[in-house]
C-alpha positions as CSV (number, residue, x, y, z in Angstrom):
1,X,89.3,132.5,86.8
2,X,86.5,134.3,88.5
3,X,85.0,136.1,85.4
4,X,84.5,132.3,84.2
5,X,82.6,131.1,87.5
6,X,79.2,130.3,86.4
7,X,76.3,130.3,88.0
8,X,72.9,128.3,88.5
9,X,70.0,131.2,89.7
10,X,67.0,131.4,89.9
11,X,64.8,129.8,92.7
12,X,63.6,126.3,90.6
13,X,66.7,126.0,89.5
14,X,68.8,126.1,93.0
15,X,66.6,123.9,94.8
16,X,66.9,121.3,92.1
17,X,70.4,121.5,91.8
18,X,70.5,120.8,95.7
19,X,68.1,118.1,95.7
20,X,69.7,116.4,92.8
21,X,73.6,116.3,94.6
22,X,71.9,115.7,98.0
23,X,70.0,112.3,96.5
24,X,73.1,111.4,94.8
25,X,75.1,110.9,97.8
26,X,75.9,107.8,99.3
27,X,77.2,106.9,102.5
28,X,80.0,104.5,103.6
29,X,79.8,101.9,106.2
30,X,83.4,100.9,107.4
31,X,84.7,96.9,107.0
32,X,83.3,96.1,110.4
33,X,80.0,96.6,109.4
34,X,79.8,99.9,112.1
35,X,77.8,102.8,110.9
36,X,79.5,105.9,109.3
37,X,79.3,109.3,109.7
38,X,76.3,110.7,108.0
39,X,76.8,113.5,105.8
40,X,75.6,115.8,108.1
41,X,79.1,115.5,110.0
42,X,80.7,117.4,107.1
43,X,81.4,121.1,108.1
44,X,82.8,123.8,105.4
45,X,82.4,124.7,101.8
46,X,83.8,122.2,99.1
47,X,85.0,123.6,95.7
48,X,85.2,121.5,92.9
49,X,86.9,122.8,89.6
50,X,85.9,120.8,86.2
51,X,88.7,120.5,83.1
52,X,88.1,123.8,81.8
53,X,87.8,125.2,85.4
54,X,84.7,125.8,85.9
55,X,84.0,126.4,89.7
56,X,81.4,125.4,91.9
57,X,80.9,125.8,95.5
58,X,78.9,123.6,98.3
59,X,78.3,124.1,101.5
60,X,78.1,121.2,104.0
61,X,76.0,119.4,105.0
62,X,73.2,120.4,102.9
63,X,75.1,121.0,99.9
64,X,73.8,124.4,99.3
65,X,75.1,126.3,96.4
66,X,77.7,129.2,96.8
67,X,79.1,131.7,95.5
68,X,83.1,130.6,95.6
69,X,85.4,133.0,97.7
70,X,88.4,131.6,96.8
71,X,88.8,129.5,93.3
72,X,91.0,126.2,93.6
73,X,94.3,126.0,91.7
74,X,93.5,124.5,88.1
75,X,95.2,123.7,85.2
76,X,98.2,125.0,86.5
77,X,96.8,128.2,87.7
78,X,97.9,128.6,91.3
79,X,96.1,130.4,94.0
80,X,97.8,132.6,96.4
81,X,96.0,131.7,100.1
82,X,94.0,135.4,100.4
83,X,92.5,134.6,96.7
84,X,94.2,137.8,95.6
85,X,97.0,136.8,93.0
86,X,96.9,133.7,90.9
87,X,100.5,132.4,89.0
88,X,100.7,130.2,86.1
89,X,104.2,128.7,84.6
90,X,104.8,129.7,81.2
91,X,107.9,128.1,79.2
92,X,110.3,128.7,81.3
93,X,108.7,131.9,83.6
94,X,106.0,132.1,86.1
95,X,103.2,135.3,85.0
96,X,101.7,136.2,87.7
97,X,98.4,138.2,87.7
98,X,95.8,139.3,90.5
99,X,92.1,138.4,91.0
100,X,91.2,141.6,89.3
101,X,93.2,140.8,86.1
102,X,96.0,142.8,86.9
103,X,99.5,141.7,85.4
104,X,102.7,141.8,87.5
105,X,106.1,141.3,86.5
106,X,106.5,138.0,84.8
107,X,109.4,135.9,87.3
108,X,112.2,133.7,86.2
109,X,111.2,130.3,87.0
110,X,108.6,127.6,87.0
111,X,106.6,125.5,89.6
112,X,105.0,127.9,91.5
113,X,104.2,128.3,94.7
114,X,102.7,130.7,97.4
115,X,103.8,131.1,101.3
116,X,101.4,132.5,104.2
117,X,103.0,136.0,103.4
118,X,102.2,136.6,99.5
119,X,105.5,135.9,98.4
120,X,105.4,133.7,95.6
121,X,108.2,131.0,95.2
122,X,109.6,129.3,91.8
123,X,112.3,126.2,90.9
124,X,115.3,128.3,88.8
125,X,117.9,125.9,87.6
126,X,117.3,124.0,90.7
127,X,117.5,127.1,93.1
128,X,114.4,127.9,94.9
129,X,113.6,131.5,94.4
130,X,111.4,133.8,96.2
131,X,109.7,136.7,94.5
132,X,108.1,139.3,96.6
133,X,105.1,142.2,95.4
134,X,108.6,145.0,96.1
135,X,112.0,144.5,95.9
136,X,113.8,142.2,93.4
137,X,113.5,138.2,92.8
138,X,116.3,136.1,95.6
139,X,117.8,132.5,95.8
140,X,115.8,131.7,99.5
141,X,117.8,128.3,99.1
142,X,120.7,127.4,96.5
143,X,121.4,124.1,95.1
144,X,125.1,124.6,97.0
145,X,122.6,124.7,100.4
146,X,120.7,122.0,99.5
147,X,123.3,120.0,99.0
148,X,125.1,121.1,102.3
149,X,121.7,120.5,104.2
150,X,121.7,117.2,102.2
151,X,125.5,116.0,103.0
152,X,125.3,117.3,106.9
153,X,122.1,114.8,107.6
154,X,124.0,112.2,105.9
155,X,122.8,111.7,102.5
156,X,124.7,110.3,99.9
157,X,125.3,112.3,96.7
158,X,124.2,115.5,98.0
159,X,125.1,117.4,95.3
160,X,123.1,115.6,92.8
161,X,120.0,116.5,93.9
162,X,118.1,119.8,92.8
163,X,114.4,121.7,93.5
164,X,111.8,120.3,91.8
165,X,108.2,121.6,93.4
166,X,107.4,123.0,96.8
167,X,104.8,123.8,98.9
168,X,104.8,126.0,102.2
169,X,103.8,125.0,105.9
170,X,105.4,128.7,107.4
171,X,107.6,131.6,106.0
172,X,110.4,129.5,106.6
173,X,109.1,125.6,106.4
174,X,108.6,123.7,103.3
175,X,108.5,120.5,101.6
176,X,109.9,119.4,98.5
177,X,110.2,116.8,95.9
178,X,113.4,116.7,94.8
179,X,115.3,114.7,91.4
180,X,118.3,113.5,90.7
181,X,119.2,111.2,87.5
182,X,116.9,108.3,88.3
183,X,115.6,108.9,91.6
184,X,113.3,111.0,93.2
185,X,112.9,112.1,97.1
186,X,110.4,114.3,99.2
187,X,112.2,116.4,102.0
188,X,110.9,118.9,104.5
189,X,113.4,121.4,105.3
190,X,113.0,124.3,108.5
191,X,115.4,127.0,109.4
192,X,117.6,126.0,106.5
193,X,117.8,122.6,107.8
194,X,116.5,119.2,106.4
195,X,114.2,117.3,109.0
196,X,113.0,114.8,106.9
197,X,114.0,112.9,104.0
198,X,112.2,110.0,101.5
199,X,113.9,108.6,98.9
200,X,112.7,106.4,95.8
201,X,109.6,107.9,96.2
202,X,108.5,107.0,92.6
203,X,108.8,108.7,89.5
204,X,106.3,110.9,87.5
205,X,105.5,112.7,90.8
206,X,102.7,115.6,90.5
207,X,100.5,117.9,92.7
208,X,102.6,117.9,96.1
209,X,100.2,119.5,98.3
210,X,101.1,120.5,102.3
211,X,97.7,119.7,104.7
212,X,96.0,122.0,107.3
213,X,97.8,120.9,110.2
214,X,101.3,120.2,108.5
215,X,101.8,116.8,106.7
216,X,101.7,116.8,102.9
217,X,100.3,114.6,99.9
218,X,101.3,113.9,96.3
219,X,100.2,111.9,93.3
220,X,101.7,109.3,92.0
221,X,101.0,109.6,88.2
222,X,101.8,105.9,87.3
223,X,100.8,103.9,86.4
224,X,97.3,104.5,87.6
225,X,97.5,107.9,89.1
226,X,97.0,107.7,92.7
227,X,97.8,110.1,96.0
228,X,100.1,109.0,98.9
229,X,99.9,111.2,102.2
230,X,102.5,111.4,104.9
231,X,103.3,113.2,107.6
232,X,105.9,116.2,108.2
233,X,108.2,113.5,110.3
234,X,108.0,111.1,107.3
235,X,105.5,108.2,108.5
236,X,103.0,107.0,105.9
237,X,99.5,108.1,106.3
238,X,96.6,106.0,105.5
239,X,94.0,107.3,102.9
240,X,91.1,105.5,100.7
241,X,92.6,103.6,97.4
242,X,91.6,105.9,94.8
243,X,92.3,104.9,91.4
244,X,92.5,107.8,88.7
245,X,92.6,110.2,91.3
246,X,92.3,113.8,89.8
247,X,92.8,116.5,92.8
248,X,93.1,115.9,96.7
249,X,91.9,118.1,100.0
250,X,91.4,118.0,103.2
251,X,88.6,119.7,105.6
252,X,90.0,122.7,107.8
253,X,90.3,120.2,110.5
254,X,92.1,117.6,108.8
255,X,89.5,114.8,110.0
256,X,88.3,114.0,106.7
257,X,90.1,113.6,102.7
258,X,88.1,114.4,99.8
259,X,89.6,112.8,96.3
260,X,88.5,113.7,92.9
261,X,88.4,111.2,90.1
262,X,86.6,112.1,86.5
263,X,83.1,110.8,88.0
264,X,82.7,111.8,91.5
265,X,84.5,113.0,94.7
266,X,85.0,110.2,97.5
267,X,85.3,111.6,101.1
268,X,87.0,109.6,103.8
269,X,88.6,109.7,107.6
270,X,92.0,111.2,107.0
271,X,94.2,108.7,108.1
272,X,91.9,105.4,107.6
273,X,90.7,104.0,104.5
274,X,86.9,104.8,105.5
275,X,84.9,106.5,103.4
276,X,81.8,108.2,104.2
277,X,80.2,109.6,101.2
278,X,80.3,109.9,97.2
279,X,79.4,112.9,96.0
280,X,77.8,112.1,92.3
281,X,80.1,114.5,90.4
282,X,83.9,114.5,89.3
283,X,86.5,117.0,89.7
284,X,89.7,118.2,88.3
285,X,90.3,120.9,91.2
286,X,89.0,121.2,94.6
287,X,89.7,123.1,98.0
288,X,87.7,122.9,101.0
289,X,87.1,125.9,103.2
290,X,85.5,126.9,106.4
């Protein structure tokens, strides 16, 4: 991933670049006709990932180019947090490699995901898994517990349902889209313990992703694909329509929602459907850092 970053130097070149992003973006009054935030409100560096991964990083407000610290997950190339190990499911195993190009030992599993800790988790035959730098591969939660989690809450048919994806608020703290035979659901589970639960969430569920300050987002891939937020207690979050939606982030802060689509990136008020400025170029991949 980051011997593939390329870059736009030379003098001419960078300022054009930044004049031609900075006149292409527009800003967003809400319904009520009340101003919007100007640009300028936007804090951070945005990166945006194209098909073939290509990465490029912008710094708010003046969308400056950058050199990217950290590349976003594309193509199913998954990012641990520190930028230091990347995972990829392959068939029916996860490889798992670091920045340098170093190759680890290749992990039973698929759907990877990272904690806060480096430990890198997987789906095994509807196990979740938890694979570690030392020390051998272990089931962190069995089918057999998710079911018992599942029955003791009150849910009917407990032992139908099985791991799916996942993605990490703590060591301990995760949500996860689970299946069964014609369903699917979105649980959060904490101290081996299920605290929320959302059934018939839609099929064809892709790209569950957990927010800065601990709510969570996935796309709905039909019919038009599309990503729904909610929040760690299970309430549905506003966010801007976006039709053909290709990635999703959110600033450090969690005030503002930037959404990919092929054509350009649309950033909104988390929570609201206000936007506040297009950014004239699309995305596959993005991340938003401080």
């Amino acid at each position: 991933m980051r011997s593939s970053v390329t870059w736009l130097v030379g003098g001419a070149v960078a300022v054009l670049l930044v004049v031609a992003v900075a006149d292409g973006i527009r800003s967003h009054g809400n319904a009520s006709g009340a101003p919007a935030p100007p640009p300028r409100e936007l804090h951070g560096v945005l990166l945006t990932a194209d098909a073939a991964c290509q990465t490029q990083a912008f710094r708010f407000p003046s969308m400056a180019p950058e050199r990217p610290l950290h590349p976003p997950d594309c193509n199913g190339l998954v990012w641990s947090q520190d930028g230091s190990l990347a995972a990829r499911c392959t068939g029916d195993f996860t490889s798992v490699r670091s920045s340098e190009g170093v190759q680890f030992a290749n992990v039973n599993g698929c759907a990877p995901a990272w904690r806060g800790d480096g430990g890198l988790s997987v789906v095994l035959d509807g196990n979740l898994v938890v694979a570690r730098r030392h020390g051998s591969p272990f089931i962190f939660f069995s089918r057999p517990q998710l079911a018992e989690a599942l029955r003791s809450a009150g849910v009917e048919d407990a032992g139908q349902w099985r791991f799916a994806q996942v993605a990490w608020f703590g060591l301990t703290s995760f949500v996860a889209i689970l299946e069964r035979p014609g369903d699917t659901a979105a649980a959060v589970f904490a101290q081996g313990g299920l605290e929320t639960f959302l059934s018939h969430i839609g099929a064809d569920i892709e790209d569950l992703r957990v927010s800065p300050i601990g709510n969570f987002a996935f796309a709905r891939a039909d019919p038009d694909r599309e990503y729904v937020m909610v929040s760690r207690g299970g309430d549905a979050m506003t966010l801007p329509a976006v039709k053909g939606a290709t990635a999703i982030t959110w600033s450090p802060d969690e005030l503002y929602v930037a959404i990919a689509t092929d054509d350009e990136v649309l950033i909104g008020r988390t929570g609201t459907t206000q936007l506040v400025a297009t950014l004239p170029f699309g995305a596959h991949a993005l991340a938003w850092l401080t």
